[in-house]
N, C-alpha and C positions, 0 to 999 in steps of 0.2 A: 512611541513604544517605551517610553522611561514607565518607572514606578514610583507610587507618592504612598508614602505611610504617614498613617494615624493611629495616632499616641491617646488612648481612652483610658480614662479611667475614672467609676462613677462608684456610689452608694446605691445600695436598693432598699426602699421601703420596709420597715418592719411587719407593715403589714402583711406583707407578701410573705411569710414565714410559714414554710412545710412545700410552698408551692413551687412547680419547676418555670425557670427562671430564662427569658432569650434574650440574648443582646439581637433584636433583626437590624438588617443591613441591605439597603435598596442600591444599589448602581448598576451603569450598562458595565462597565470594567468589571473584570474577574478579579476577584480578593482572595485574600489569605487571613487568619486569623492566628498571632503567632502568641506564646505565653511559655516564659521563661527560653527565650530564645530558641524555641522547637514551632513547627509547625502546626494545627493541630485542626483545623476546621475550614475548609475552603468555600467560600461564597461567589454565588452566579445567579444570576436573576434570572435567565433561560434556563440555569438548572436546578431549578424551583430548591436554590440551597441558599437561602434568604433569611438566615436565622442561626444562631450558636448560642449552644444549651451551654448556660454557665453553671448552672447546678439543676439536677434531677427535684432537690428537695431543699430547700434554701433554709440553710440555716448560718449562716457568718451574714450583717448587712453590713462589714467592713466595708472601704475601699476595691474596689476590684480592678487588674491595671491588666492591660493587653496593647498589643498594637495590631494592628489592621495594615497590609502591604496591598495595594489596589493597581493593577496593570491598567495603563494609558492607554492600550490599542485601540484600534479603531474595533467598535460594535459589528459583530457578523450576526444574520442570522439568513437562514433559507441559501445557503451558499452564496451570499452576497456579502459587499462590507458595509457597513451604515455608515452616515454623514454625522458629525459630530456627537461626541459623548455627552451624557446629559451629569445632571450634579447628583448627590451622594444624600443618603437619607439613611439615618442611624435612630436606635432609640431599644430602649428595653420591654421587654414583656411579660406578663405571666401567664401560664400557661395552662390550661385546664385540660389532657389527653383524651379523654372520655370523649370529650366535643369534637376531635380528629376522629375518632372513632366512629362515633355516631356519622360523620357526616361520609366515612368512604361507605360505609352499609350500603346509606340511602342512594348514592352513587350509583352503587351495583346493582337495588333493585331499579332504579329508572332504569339503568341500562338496559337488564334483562326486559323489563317490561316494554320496550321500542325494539328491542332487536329479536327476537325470538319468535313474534309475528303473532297474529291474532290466530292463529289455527292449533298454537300451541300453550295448554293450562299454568306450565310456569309463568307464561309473561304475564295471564292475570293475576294468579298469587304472587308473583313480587308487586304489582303495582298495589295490591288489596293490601298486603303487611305494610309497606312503605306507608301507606296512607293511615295506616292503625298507628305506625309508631308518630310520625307525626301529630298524633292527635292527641297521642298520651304523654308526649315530652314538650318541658319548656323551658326551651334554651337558657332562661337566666335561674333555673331553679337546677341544680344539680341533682338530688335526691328523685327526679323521675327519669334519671337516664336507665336505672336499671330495668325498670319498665319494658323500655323501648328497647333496651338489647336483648331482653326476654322474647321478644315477639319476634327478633330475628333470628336469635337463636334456633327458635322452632323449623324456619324454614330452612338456616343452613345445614340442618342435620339432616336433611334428605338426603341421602348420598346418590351416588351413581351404580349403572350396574357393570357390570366388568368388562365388557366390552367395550368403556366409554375411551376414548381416546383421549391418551397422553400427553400433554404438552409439557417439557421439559423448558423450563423457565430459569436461568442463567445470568447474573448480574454481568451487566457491558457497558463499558465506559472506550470505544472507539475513537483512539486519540489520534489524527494525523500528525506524523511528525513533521511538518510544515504544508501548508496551503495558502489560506489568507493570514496568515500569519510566519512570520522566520522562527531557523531553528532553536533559538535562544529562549523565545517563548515557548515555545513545547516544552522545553525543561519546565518552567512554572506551573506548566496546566497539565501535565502528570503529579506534578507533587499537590498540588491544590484539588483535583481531584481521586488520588491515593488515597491522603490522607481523610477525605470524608468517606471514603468506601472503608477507611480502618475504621473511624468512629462509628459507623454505622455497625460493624461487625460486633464492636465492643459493648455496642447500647445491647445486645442480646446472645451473652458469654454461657448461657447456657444453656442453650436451643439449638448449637450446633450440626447440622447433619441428621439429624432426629428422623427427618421427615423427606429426604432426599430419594426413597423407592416405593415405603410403605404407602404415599397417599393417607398418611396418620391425619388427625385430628387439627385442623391450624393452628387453635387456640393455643395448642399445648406445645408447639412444633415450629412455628412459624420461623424463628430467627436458625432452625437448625441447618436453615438453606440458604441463608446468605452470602453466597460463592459468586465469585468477581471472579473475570474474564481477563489477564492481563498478554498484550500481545506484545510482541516487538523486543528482541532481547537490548538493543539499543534504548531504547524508553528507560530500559531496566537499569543499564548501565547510568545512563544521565541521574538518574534517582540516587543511587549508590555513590557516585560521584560529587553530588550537590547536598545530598540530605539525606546523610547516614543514618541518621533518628529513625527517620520513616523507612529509611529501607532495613533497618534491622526490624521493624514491627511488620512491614511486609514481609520477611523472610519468616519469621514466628505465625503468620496466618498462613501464609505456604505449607511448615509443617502441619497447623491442623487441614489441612486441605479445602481450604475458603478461596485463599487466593491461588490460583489455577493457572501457569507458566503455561501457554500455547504457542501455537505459532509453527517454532523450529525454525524460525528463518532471521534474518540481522534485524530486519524491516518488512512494512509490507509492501514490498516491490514491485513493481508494476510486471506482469505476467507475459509481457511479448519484447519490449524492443533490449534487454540484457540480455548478454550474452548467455551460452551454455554455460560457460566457467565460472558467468557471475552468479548462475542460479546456483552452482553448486554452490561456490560461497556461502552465498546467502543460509542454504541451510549447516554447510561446517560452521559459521562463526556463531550462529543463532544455538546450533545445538551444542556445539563446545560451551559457549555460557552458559546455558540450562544445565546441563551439567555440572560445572564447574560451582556456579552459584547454588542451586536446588537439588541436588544429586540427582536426576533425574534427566531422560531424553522425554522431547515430545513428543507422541505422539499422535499427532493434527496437526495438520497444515490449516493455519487460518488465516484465511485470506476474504476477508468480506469486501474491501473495497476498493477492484482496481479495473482497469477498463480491457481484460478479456486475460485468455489464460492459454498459454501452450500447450499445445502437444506435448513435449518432450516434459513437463511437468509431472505428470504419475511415475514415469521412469525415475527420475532424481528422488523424487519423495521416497520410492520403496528404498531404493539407495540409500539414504542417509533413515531409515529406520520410522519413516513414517507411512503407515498406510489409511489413513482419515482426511479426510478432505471437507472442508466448510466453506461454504462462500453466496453470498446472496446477490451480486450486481448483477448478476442475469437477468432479474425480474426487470431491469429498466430498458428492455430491449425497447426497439419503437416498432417493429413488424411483427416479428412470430416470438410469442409466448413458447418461453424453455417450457418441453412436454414431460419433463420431471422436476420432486422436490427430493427422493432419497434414490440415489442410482448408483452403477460402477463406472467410474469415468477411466478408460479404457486411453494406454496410450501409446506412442509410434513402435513400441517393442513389445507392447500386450500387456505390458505391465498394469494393473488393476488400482483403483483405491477407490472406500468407500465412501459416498459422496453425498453430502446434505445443503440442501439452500431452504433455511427456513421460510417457510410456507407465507407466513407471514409481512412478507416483502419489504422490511426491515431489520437494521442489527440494533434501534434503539427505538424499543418497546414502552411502555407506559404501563402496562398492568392493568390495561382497562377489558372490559367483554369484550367491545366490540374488535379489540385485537384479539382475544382470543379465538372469536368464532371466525372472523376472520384467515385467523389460521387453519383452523378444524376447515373451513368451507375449499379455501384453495387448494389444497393438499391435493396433489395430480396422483397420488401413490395411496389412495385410501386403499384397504382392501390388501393389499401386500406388506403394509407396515401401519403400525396403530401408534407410531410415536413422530415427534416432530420437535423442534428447537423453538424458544421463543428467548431473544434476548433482549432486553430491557437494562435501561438504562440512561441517561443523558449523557451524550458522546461531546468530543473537541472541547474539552476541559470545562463541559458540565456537571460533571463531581459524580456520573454513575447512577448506581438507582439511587431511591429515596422510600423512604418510609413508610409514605406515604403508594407508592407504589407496591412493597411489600403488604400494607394492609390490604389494598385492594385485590392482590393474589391469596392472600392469607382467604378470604372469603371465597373464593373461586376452585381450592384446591380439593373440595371433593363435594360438590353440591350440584341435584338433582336440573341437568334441561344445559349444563355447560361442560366441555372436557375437561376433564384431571387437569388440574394444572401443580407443578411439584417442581419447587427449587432444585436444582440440577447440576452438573458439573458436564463440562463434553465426553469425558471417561463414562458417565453413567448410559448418558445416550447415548452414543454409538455403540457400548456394550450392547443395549437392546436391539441396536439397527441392524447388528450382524446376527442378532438371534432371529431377525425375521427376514434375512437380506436374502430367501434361497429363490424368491420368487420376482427378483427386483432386475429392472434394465439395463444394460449396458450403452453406453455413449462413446462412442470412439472417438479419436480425434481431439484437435481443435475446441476449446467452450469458447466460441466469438460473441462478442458485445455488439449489438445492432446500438452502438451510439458510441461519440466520443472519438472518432475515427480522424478528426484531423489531428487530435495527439501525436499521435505518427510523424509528424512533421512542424508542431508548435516549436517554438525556440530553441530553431535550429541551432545553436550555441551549446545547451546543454548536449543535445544529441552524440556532436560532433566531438565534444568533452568527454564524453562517456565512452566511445569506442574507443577514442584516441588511450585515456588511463585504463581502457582494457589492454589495450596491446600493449603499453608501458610496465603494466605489473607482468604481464606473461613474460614480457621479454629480459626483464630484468631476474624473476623465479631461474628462467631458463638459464641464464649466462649464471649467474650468482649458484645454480647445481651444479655446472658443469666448473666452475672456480672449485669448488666444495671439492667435487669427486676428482681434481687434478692431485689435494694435497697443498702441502704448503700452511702459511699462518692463516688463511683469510677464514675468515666467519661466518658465518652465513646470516643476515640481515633480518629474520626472523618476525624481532621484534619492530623493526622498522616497516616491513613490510603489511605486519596485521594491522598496523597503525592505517597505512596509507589504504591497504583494503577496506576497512572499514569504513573510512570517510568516501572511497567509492561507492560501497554498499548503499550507506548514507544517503549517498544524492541518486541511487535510484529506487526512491522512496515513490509512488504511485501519482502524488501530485507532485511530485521536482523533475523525476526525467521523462514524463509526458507534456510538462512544460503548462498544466493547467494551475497553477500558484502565481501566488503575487508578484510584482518587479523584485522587491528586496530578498526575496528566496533566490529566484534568478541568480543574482549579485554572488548570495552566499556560495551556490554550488560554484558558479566559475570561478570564486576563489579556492574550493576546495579543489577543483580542478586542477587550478595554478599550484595548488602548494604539490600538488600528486606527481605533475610533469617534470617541477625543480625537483624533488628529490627522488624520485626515480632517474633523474637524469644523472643523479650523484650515483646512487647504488649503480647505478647500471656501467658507470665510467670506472667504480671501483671494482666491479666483479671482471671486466673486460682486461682492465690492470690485470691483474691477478692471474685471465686464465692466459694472456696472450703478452704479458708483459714485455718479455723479450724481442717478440716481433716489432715491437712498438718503438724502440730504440733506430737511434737513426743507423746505427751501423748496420742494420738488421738489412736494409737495402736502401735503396735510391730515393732521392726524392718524389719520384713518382709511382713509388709502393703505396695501394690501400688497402687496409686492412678491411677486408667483409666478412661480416658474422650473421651466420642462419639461423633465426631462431622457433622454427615453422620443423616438423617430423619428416621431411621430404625433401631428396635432394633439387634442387633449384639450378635452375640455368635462366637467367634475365638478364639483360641492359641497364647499367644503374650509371649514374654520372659521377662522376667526381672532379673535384675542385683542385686544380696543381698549382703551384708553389704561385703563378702571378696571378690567381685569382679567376684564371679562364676554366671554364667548363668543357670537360671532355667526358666519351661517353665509351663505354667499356663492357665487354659482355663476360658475365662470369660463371660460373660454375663452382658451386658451395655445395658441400654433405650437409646431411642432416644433421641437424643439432651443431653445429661446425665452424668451422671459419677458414678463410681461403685470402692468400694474396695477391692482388693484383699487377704484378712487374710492366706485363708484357703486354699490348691489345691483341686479340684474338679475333681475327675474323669468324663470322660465322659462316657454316655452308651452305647457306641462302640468304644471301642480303634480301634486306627490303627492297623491292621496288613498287618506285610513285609514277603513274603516268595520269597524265591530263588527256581526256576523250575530246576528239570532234564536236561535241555536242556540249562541251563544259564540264562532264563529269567526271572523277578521279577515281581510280584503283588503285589500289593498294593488294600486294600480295607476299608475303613471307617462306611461300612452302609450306607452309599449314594452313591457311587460311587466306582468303582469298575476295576483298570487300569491294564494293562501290558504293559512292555516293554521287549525290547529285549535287547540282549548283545549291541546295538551300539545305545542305548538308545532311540529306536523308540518307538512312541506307537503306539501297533498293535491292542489295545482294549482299549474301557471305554466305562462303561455302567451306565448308571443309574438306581440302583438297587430296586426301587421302581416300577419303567415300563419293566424295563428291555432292557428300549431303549437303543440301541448303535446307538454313535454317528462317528463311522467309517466304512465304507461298507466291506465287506466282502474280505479280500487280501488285502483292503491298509491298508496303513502305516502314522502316523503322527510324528511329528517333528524331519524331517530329514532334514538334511543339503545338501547344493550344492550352488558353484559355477557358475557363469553365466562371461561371458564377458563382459568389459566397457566401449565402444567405440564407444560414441556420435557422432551425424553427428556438433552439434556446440559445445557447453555451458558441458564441461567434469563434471563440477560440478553438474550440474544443472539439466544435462539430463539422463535419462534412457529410451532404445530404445526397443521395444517391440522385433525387431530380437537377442535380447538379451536373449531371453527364448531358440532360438532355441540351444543354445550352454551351455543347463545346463552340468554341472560335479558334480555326485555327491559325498559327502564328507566320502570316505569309512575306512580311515586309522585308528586303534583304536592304540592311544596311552594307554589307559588305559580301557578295557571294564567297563563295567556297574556293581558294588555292592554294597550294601545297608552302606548307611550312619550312617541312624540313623531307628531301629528296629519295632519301631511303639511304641504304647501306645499315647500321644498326638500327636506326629510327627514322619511321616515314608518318607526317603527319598532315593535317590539311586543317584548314577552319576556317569562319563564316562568322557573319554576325548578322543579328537579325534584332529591327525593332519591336519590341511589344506594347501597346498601349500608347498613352501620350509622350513618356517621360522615361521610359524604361529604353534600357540594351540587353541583349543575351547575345554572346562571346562562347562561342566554344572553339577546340580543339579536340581534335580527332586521332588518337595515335597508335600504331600499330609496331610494335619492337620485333625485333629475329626471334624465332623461334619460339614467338608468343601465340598462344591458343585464344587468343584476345584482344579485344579491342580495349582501349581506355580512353575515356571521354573525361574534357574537363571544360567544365562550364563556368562562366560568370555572369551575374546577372546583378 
């Protein structure tokens, strides 16, 4: 993962004089192109950005000096990582435009002429022009290209009639902030690809927005749509933080409204295992920055790529001032095709937002027909809405669209046998979606991803990091307000806090806390982990100082005082242990307010001990006065009742937590996936290494556990525990 810079600097031929001029540049590694110590041209060989214009129109054959910075990573493509990097291939070029021109035309009529089918007159008049201009142009004679754009022209001037359907076409550069790659590098491959969506903006300063509703004219309009998708206010931040250059010219295309702040959210977060608090998060620090940096709140939720989406999502969104919703991973269901592309996605409080998955079944488009008809054909909402998303672009720091893809839309944008296609912004389209949304479906519930489903339980490590620094921030917020609202000097940790938020947010970025990214990402999150534990563990020792200081003092009582603090909205009554002066564990039943803190002098009985018995038959109960369990020797439970109704919450012959074995062999992604013929080959786990006997007797705590072999090589260890006054069981398992 290091970086190797090359230090160039050449003359160019006099001959070459008036004509535009490339330095091209071949490698598997991602480059940067840097001149006077600024950024300015990012190179990717996947994102056909293999080339930097050194002049439009050459006129100096001085010296020319640059340096080239080329990232070492390993080669990804097709979501794989490649096996060694290959070498570097440099050299200059002159450039004749015409000839790029001429050659996206002839592109578009092959296309139209294969995909439009023989039942329809366009696909022979493109094949018939195509074959005219070819006949009248010769490549090494420039004075016949006019010709041959003559003969095209004729035919793009067909236009369409008004009912033709829309495609709203949107530059996208879909960067993850870490997958096959760590977070370190995602810095580089936002600024590498930034800054050639600037250049590219710049090569056509005065075409701006021209052509963004009208369907005007391309020739004359083309660059007015060159509007980039930027997501992730984190992204944003790293840019601003590493390369100020580029993020003051990104803020300057913001203002003309090219580059387009979406999102509202820190990151694109993965859509099920954060918690409620962290989704709110996610959109306060996302929209506070949009804000903050753009003036401006977002409104869209964009989220193209993460593996399924909550419920409780529209409700948050309306809440923080978003009601648009984008996102296309649906389409990779593996069973049932989602039965819409523009709908209300409806959620657990009724809360609405409107919702687009382009038709398309991608967020990085090329600009070619056959994606365009493509979209026009899938569209499950023809008929209710005449508009539709296409976003284009080379994603994971393939540098965005390209020029080449703008010419091939530039031809497409209002021509006879293909839909409207028109540079776009997601403000434009959704404007439209809502002007036609009166006829559109609602979706309630749940958007679930039929793939990807062992994410749920990939590197269990991050998982268990992730809850754990959710209860750490909450608990630390909670005691550090209630310091605040006692008075006194203490501060309230503010900025400490959005710190350590954010590096939470951070790691539940879509491939880090689903746990499909590489080892070295791994690595990064559980040390951001680690730094969130240590110094939460600080804040949270200084707010406790602060609101209970005095208690804490030994005079305050006995050596066998401890101090308990709630930091949950509900008063609590549990069994918690505590450690006395020689080290021994004792176990103590308390009684805490909400929001509160309580101390513990004296032990308390409760008024119904646990009690453990052992059956005739080997099996154990356990009963509290609320609840009322048995297990059997292989530590299943065959009963629990709740003793106040008398309900049982197990029918009659089953059995609850038992063990078994399944098979695990994906049809793609081993990590990533769990296939539902995976049920059909349960094994259940029968072997007892050790049956079932009682741990610990009752009175405050009654528990029992078992161990059992799995496989050739494996143990599973559990404990079974049931506390006074607990509405529950807790199981703790080892394996």
């Amino acid at each position: 993962w290091d970086t190797c810079w090359f230090k160039v600097e050449l003359s160019i031929p006099p001959a070459w004089a008036g004509r535009e001029v490339h330095f091209a540049w071949e490698s598997d590694g991602e480059g940067m192109v840097w001149r006077d110590a600024q950024p300015v041209q990012g190179l990717t060989k996947e994102g056909e950005k293999t080339s930097y214009i050194l002049t439009r129109s050459l006129k100096e054959t001085e010296p020319h000096r640059w340096v080239v910075s080329l990232a070492g990573a390993p080669a990804t493509a097709g979501g794989q990582v490649l096996p060694g990097a290959g070498g570097v291939r440099a050299a200059t070029e002159s450039c004749w435009e015409p000839e790029d021109a001429l050659c996206s035309t002839l592109s578009c009529y092959h296309s139209q002429s294969q995909l439009l089918g023989e039942e329809n007159q366009r696909s022979f008049q493109a094949l018939y022009t195509a074959n005219q201009m070819v006949n009248v142009c010769d490549v090494t004679d420039p004075s016949t290209f006019p010709a041959a754009r003559a003969l095209a022209a004729a035919i793009f001037s067909q236009r369409n009639g008004e009912s033709q359907h829309t495609i709203h076409a949107v530059g996208h550069c879909h960067i993850d902030s870490a997958w096959l790659w760590p977070y370190e590098e995602t810095i580089r491959k936002c600024a590498r690809s930034w800054v050639t969506v600037v250049r590219l903006m710049e090569s056509n300063p005065e075409l701006t927005f021209a052509c963004s509703q009208e369907g005007c004219v391309w020739s004359a309009v083309l660059g007015a749509g060159v509007t980039s998708v930027l997501r992730q206010a984190q992204q944003f931040e790293w840019v601003r933080s590493w390369y100020p250059g580029l993020y003051a010219q990104i803020q300057d295309f913001v203002a003309k409204g090219q580059f387009v702040p979406v999102g509202g959210t820190w990151v694109e977060m993965d859509g099920n295992l954060p918690s409620g608090e962290s989704m709110v998060r996610q959109f306060l620090q996302g929209q506070r920055f949009f804000q903050q940096q753009f003036g401006r709140f977002c409104s869209e939720f964009w989220l193209p790529d993460t593996f399924g989406y909550s419920a409780q999502l529209p409700q948050l969104m309306r809440g923080c001032g978003i009601r648009r919703f984008l996102t296309q991973k649906l389409s990779w269901n593996l069973v049932n095709t989602f039965p819409h592309h523009t709908f209300f996605w409806e959620g657990i409080d009724g809360s609405r937002v409107l919702t687009h998955f382009p038709p398309g079944d991608s967020y990085g488009m090329h600009g070619r027909v056959e994606e365009v008809l493509k979209t026009l054909k899938n569209n499950k909402d023809k008929g209710r809405v005449n508009h539709s998303a296409f976003l284009f672009g080379f994603g994971d720091g393939g540098g965005g669209p390209t020029q080449k893809m703008l010419d091939r839309m530039k031809r497409m944008s209002d021509t006879d046998g293909l839909p409207r296609v028109q540079i776009s912004t997601p403000d434009q389209l959704f404007s439209v979606l809502e002007k036609e949304s009166s006829q559109l479906y609602t979706w309630v519930g749940e958007l679930f991803l039929e793939l990807h489903n062992g994410t749920y339980t990939t590197q269990a490590q991050i998982k268990k990091g992730n809850r754990e620094c959710e209860r750490i921030l909450h608990d630390v917020e909670v005691l550090s307000s209630l310091a605040l609202a006692r008075g006194g000097t203490f501060q309230y940790p503010a900025s400490q806090l959005q710190r350590l938020w954010r590096l939470l947010l951070l790691n539940q970025f879509h491939d880090v806390l689903p746990g499909s990214c590489i080892q070295l990402v791994v690595e990064d999150a559980l040390q951001y982990y680690a730094e969130i534990r240590r110094a939460g563990a600080g804040l949270q020792e200084e707010a406790v100082r602060s609101l209970c200081g005095d208690l804490l003092q030994p005079e305050a009582g006995s050596a066998e005082s401890t101090l308990v603090l709630n930091t949950l909205p509900w008063e609590r009554t549990e069994v918690i242990a505590r450690t006395g002066p020689a080290g021994t564990e004792t176990l103590a039943l308390v009684t805490v307010p909400s929001m509160g803190y309580a101390m513990v002098r004296e032990l308390v009985q409760p008024a119904w001990p646990v009690a453990v018995r052992r059956q005739e038959d080997g099996s154990i109960t356990m009963e509290n006065g609320v609840i009322a369990v048995c297990l059997d020797v292989m530590g299943r439970l065959t009963s629990l009742r709740l003793l106040d109704s008398q309900r049982s919450s197990l029918p009659d012959g089953c059995c609850a937590n038992q063990f078994a074995l399944f098979d695990d062999v994906p049809l793609y992604w081993d990590a990533w996936d769990v296939m539902d013929y995976h049920l059909e080959t349960r094994k259940p786990v029968t072997t007892l290494l050790k049956p079932l006997e009682i741990t610990l007797a009752g009175g405050l705590r009654g528990s029992a556990s078992f161990s059992l072999q799995v496989g050739e090589s494996s143990t599973l260890t559990q404990e079974i525990i049931l506390d006074a006054t607990s509405p529950y069981l807790r199981f703790l398992t080892q394996v």
